[in-house]
LOVO-544855 format. One record per residue (C-alpha): x, y, z. Coordinates in steps of 0.02 Angstrom, whole numbers, padded with zeros to 5 digits, always signed. Example, Ala and Ser with C-alpha at 12.3 -4.5 7.8 and 13.67 -1.06 7.14 Angstrom:
BEGIN
+00615-00225+00390
+00684-00053+00357
***
This chain:
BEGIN
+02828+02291+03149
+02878+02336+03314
+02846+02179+03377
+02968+02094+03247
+03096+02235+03294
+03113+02198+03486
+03118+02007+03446
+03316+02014+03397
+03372+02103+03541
+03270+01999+03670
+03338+01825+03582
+03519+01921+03596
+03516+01947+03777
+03542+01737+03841
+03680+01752+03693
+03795+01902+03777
+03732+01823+03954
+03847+01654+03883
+03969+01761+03816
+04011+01890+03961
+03983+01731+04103
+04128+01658+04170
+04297+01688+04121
+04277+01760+03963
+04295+01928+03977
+04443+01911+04094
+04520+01797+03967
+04530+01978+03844
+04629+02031+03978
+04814+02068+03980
+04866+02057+04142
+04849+01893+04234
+04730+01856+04339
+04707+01719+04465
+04577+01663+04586
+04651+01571+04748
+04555+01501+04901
+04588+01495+05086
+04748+01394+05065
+04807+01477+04931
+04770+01322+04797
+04726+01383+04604
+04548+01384+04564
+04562+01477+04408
+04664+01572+04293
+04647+01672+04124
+04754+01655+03991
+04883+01815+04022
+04909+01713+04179
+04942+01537+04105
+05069+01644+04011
+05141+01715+04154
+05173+01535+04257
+05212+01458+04086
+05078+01332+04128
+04911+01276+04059
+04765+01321+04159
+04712+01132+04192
+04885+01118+04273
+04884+01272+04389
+04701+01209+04407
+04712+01136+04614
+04893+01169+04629
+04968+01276+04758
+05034+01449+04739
+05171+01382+04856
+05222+01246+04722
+05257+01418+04594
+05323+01531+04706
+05451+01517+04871
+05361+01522+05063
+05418+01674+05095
+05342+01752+04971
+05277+01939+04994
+05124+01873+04895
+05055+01763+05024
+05049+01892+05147
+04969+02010+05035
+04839+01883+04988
+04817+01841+05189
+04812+02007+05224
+04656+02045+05093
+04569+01903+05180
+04594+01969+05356
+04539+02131+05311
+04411+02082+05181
+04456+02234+05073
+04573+02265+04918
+04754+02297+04943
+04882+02336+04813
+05074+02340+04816
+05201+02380+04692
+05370+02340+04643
+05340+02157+04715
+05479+02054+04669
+05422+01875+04622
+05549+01748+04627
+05526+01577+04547
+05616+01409+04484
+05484+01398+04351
+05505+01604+04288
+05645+01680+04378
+05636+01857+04453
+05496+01988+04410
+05433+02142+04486
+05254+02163+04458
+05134+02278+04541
+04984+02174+04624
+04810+02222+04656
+04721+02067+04766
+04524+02096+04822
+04413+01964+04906
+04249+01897+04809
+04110+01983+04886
+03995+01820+04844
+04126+01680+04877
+04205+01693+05043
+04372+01662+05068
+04420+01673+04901
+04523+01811+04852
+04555+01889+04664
+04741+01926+04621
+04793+02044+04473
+04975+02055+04420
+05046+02191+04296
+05218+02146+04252
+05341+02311+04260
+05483+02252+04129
+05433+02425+04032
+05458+02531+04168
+05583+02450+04253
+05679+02459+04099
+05639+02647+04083
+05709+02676+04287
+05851+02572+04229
+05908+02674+04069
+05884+02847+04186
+05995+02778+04294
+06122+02739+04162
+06092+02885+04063
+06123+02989+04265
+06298+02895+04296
+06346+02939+04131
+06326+03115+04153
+06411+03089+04294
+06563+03025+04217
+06564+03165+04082
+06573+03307+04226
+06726+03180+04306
+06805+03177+04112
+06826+03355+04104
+06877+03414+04255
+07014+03241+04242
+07070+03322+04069
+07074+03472+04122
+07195+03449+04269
+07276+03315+04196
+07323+03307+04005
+07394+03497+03999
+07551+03443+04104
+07564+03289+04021
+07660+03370+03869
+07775+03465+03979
+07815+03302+04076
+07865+03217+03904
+07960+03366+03837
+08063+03369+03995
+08079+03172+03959
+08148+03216+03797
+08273+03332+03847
+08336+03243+03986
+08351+03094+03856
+08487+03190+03741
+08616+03218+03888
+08593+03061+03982
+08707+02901+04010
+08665+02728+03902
+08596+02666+04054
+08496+02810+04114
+08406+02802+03941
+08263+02660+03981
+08208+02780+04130
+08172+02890+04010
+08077+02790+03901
+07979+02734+04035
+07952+02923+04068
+07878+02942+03927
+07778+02788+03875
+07711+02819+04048
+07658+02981+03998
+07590+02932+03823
+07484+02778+03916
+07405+02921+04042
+07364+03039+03898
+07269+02887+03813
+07183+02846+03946
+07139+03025+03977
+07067+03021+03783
+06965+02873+03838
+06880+02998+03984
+06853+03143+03890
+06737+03019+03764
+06614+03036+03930
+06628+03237+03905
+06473+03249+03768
+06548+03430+03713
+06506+03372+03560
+06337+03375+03470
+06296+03194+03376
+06275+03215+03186
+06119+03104+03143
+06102+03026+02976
+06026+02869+02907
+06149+02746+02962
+06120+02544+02883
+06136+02458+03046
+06202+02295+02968
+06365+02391+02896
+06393+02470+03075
+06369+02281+03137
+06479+02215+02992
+06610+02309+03035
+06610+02266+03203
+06605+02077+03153
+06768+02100+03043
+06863+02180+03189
+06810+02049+03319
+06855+01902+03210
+07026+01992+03153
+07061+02015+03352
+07000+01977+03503
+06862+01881+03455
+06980+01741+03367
+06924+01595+03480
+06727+01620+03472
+06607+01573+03358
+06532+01737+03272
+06378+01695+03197
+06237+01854+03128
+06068+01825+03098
+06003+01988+03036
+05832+02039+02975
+05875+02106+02795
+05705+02216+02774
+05758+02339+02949
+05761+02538+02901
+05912+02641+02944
+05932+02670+03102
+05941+02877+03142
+06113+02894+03234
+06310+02919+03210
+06412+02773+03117
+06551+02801+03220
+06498+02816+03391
+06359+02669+03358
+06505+02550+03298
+06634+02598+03453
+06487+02581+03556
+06433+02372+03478
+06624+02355+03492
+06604+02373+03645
+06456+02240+03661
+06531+02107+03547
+06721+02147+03653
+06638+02096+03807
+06551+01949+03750
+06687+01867+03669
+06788+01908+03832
+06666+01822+03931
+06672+01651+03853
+06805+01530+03899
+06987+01521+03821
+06934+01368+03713
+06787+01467+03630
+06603+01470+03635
+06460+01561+03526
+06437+01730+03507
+06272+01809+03401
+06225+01963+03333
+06037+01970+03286
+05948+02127+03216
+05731+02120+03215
+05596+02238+03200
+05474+02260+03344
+05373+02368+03431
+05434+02475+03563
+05407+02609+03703
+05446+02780+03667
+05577+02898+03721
+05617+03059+03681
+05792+03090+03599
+05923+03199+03689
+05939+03371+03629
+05753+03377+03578
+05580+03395+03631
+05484+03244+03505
+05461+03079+03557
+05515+02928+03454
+05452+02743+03441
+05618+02612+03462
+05560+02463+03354
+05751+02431+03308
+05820+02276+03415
+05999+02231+03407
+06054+02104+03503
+06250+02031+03550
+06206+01844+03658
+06355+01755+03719
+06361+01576+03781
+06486+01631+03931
+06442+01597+04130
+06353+01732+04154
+06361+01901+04251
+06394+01902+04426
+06239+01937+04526
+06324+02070+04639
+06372+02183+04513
+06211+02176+04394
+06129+02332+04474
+06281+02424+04428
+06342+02346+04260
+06317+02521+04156
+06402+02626+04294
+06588+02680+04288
+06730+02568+04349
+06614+02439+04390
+06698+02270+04315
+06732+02078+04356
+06888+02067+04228
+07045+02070+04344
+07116+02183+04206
+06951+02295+04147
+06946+02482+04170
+06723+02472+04157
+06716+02600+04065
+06660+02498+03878
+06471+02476+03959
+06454+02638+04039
+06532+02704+03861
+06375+02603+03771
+06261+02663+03888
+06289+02846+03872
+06297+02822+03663
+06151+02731+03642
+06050+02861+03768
+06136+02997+03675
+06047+02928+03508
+05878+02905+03622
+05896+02719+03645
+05887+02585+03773
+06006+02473+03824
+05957+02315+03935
+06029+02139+03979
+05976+01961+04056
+06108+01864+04109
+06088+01671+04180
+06239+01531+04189
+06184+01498+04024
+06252+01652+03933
+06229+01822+03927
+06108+01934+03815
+06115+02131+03777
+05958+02216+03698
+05997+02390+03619
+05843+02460+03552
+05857+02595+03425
+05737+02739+03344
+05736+02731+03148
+05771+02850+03013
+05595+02917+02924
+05583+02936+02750
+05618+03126+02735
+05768+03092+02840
+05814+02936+02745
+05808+03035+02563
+05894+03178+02647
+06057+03075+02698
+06053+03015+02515
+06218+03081+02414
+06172+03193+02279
+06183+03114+02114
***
């Protein structure tokens, strides 16, 4: 009996030997890893990594990192550097630049092989979630920024503002026929400040959001009428909308100023003869946040995206997009991004964007409504 028990396990152990040899375990792996020699040329990658390059491993396979990434890459003198020393170095927040993938920060940890000299082991972890989660700080900082700037502009500004028109109007009953368009220009003058003034004091956040189960494809709906009613005329509006999404958990009001806001900007950024503009709802997975005001944490699976075929954003201004005043419209105030970014954080959301010469894409990502929430924003039969 015994021996029949112990006969399994011994016939098991070439089997997981097999398995476990090679690169099969890394293969499980997430992050990519790649093995590189003296010269840097590709001896072997797993799978997250033929992912990563967007190639197959038999054509990274005796290729040069130099043929995927430019000379002066801060990789190659990370990977030099773990040779030299023979001992593992890490870095993070390396920015890897490529023709093949574009631009992305990764954190790199690079060791040598212990049996194999001169070959060195190179692990990547891609930062796009954290990055992203730096990012919507930042936007979620310069929009508190601008509300502290909103009141104290209201404040000093739009109490005079009806004294100055008054005035206006009483000059305006005792003056000559030709003094009269001064005083209109007094006060249209005036009314134009105390709109724009209106438009500040949205930044303030005085006001506490009313959450309710809100159908995300009636806020976007909306949005589509008033675009192709306006300034969105000469583009293409197309939706492609994922009919089985919950309701998202937010305010119908502020969420459709602040996709107006999205879709405005698109269509303003294709060319006077048109182009293609798309709104696309889908459900997905995504990091957690918690919501302003309150101390749980909420998953975002709600995507919304606005793409636009237009040229693209300009590169100097993309670390600044969401900030205040920040614009490449001759005529813009950039105020309608930092406007979506402070809504959408105010509902606990993320707001992101990739932008190439192709066209322009902005991700809003949205917590969901749960079912005691959803029944309770029912009307009352």
């Amino acid at each position: 009996m015994r021996g029949d028990s112990t006969a399994p396990a011994a016939s098991a152990l070439p089997l997981a030997d097999t398995v476990i040899d090679g690169f099969s375990v890394l293969n499980a792996l997430p992050l990519p890893i790649t093995v590189v020699d003296a010269d840097a040329n590709i001896l072997r990658v797993n799978d997250a990594a033929e992912r990563f390059f967007q190639s197959s491993g038999s054509q990274l396979a005796g290729k040069s990192l130099r043929h995927l990434l430019p000379d002066d890459s801060p990789l190659f003198s990370l990977i030099e550097q773990v040779r030299t020393s023979g001992s593992a170095v890490s870095d993070y927040g390396l920015a890897l630049d490529s023709a093949r993938f574009g631009r992305r920060t990764v954190n790199v940890q690079a060791a040598p092989m212990a049996d194999a000299p001169g070959l060195v082991v190179v692990a990547l972890q891609e930062r796009s979630i954290a990055e992203m989660m730096d990012r919507q700080l930042a936007h979620r900082g310069a929009a508190r920024s601008l509300s502290g700037m909103g009141a104290l502009f209201a404040h000093e500004v739009k109490n005079p503002l009806s004294g100055i028109r008054g005035a206006a109007q009483l000059l305006e009953q005792g003056a000559a026929p030709a003094d009269l368009p001064l005083t209109a220009l007094i006060r249209d003058e005036a009314d134009r400040i105390c709109a724009l003034v209106d438009r500040m004091t949205m930044f303030v956040g005085l006001t506490s959001i009313e959450r309710k189960p809100v159908n995300i494809h009636e806020v976007l709906d909306r949005v589509h009428r008033i675009a192709g009613a306006g300034f969105g005329r000469h583009a293409q509006l197309e939706t492609q909308y994922d009919p089985s999404l919950p309701p998202v958990l937010g305010d119908r009001d502020q969420l459709i100023q602040a996709f107006l806001n999205l879709v405005k900007n698109a269509c303003e950024a294709l060319p006077p003869e048109g182009g293609e503009v798309v709104l696309r709802t889908a459900y997905q997975h995504g990091p957690k946040l918690a919501i302003s005001g309150g101390s749980t944490r909420v998953h975002l699976p709600l995507v919304v995206t606005v793409r636009d075929s237009g040229p693209g954003i300009p590169e100097d201004i993309k670390p600044y997009l969401f900030d205040p005043f920040v614009t490449s419209k001759p005529n813009g105030s950039g105020l309608g991004l930092a406007l979506v970014a402070k809504v959408i954080g105010d509902h606990g959301g993320v707001v992101e964007f990739e932008s190439s010469t192709g066209g322009t894409v902005f991700r809003v990502m949205l917590p969901i409504a749960s079912v005691a929430e959803h029944k309770a924003g029912e009307p009352r039969s």
